[in-house]
C-alpha angles and dihedrals in degrees: 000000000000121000092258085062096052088049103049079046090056116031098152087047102130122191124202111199108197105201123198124173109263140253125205120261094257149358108270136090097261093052092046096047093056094042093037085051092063100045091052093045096057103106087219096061093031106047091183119102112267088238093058090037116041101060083052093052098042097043100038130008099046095050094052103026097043083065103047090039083049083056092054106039086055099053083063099032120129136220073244098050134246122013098226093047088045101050095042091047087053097053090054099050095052095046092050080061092052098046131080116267091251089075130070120208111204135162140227140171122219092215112039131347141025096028133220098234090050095055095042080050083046098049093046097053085048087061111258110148081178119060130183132201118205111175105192108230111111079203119069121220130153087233084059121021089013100058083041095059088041087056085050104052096039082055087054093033087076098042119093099199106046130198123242096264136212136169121207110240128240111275105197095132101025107143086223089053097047082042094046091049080039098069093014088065099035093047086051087044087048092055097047121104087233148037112257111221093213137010114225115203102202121197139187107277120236130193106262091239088069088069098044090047085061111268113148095206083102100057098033092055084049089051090049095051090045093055100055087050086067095055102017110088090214140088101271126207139176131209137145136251141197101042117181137187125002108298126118107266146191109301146251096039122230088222099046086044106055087053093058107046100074084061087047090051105243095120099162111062144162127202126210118187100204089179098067122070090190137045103250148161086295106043084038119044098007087050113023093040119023093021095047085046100053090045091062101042090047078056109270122147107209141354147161141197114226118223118251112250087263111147096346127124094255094043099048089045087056097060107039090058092047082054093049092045094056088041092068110141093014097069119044106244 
C-alpha cells in the first residue's frame, strides 16, 4: 500500500509532533561532536557567516568543547540514556494514552533523533491529513521554536500532497502554564528539609541583539517570572544561564548569581527553570552540580534545584489541555 492509499483510508487521522531540542546519542566526544556540530551549525542559533564560522566550529571549538560536554553528559546520564529523550519520550507516550484513537502522539528532536522530518514522513503514513507541531519551549525564540517551525516546513516544502498544518503557540503566560509551575514548585518546596529565602527562576540565556533584533523570549521569560510572583509566596528572582561566547548576554547571570548571594545573605535557596520542559544537560548537570557547587562554596547553606515539569501530572494535563486547545475545529468537543 503506497502512502496515497493510507491516506484516502484515513482522512480524520491528526497527528500531534511534540518537538524538544536534542541530545546525542550518548555520552562520549565522538557522539557530542557530531551532535554539537549540528546545533552550532544551525544559522538560527549561529548568526556568523558559515564561511566565517564554520572553520571556527570545525578547528577549534568541537575538538576542545565535545570532551568536556561528553564529560558532562555523562555526570546526568541514565541506564536509559539520555534524560531529555527519555522524558520526552515519556510525555508522548502518556498523552497518546490519554487521546482519542483518531490522533496520533508522536515525538522529534530538532537536533538529533529522532528527526523532524522522519516523524512528519511517520504521521502521515499512518494517515493524518492534520498535523501539529508543539515545540516545547513556553518561551518563544527564533533559535527554539523558530529553528523548530523552519525544519518543519523544509520537511513539507518537498512534499506534493501536504498535510493541514498547525504550530502550538508560545505559552509563557498560559494560565494553564503559570497554574501547572504553581503547584508543580510549591508541592517540590513542600517536600525540602528547609525554607528557601528566595526562589530563582533561571532561564536559557540569549545574546542581547537578539532583542533588539526583535525576539520576544526576553520579555516573555520576564513575563513568565512576573506571573508566578504573583502566585508564588516566595521572593522571586530571574537570571540567565548557559552563556557562550563573548557577547553581551541576558543579565544577571545565573553563575555569577549564585556566587554572590551568600554575600547578599539568601543562603538557602531553590532554583526553577520555567523555560525547560524537561530536565536536560542544563537543568541537570550546569544547576544541580556546578550551580549548586559554586553556591555553597561562595557560602551558601542548602539548595535545591526543582525538576522541570517534564512527565508529571501537572505537566501531562498541561499540556493536554494546550493540545486540545490548538486542535479546535479538528477534534468534536
Amino acid at each position: 500500500m503506497n502512502k496515497i492509499d493510507v491516506l484516502s483510508d484515513n482522512p480524520k487521522k491528526i497527528g500531534v509532533l511534540l518537538v524538544n531540542l536534542g541530545t546525542p546519542t550518548a555520552p562520549t566526544a565522538k557522539a557530542l561532536r557530531r551532535y554539537l556540530g549540528q546545533f552550532l551549525s544551525d544559522r538560527r542559533v549561529i548568526e556568523i557567516p558559515p564561511l566565517l564560522w564554520q572553520p571556527i566550529l570545525r578547528g577549534i571549538i568541537l575538538p576542545f568543547r565535545a570532551p568536556k560536554s561528553a564529560h558532562a553528559y555523562a555526570s546526568i546520564w541514565t541506564e536509559k540514556g539520555s534524560p531529555l529523550a527519555v522524558i520526552t519520550q515519556n510525555q508522548a507516550h502518556i498523552l497518546q494514552q490519554r487521546t482519542p484513537n483518531s490522533i496520533i502522539v508522536e515525538y522529534a528532536m530538532r537536533y538529533g533523533a529522532p528527526s523532524i522530518k522522519d516523524q512528519i514522513n511517520h504521521l502521515i503514513e499512518q494517515g493524518c491529513r492534520h498535523l501539529l507541531l508543539a515545540p516545547l519551549y513556553p518561551q518563544y525564540s527564533a533559535a527554539s521554536t523558530a529553528t523548530v517551525q523552519d525544519e518543519a516546513y523544509r520537511s513539507l516544502q518537498k512534499m506534493r500532497w501536504q498535510p493541514i498544518f498547525r504550530s502550538l503557540a508560545p505559552y509563557y503566560n498560559h494560565p494553564d502554564y503559570i497554574n501547572a509551575l504553581k503547584a508543580s514548585i510549591e508541592t517540590q518546596l513542600e517536600a525540602l528539609d528547609f525554607v528557601p529565602e528566595a526562589l530563582l527562576l533561571s532561564y536559557h540565556g540569549m545574546p542581547v541583539k537578539t532583542r533588539e533584533q526583535g525576539d520576544p523570549y526576553y520579555d516573555q521569560c520576564i513575563a513568565t517570572s512576573a506571573a508566578l510572583s504573583k502566585v508564588l509566596n516566595l521572593k522571586v528572582i530571574t537570571s540567565f544561564q548557559s552563556r557562550f561566547g563573548t557577547q553581551k548576554w541576558f543579565s544577571p547571570a545565573t553563575a555569577t548569581i549564585l556566587k554572590d548571594f551568600p554575600a547578599q545573605g539568601i543562603k538557602k535557596l531553590a532554583v526553577a527553570m520555567p523555560g525547560f520542559s524537561a530536565d536536560c544537560l542544563e537543568t541537570l548537570e550546569e544547576i544541580a552540580i556546578r550551580g549548586q557547587q559554586n553556591f555553597i562554596e561562595s557560602g551558601g547553606e542548602n539548595f535545591a534545584t526543582l525538576q522541570c515539569l517534564n512527565d508529571s501530572e501537572e505537566g501531562i494535563t498541561m499540556l493536554e489541555s494546550l493540545i486540545k486547545q490548538a486542535l479546535s475545529g479538528w477534534i468534536k468537543e
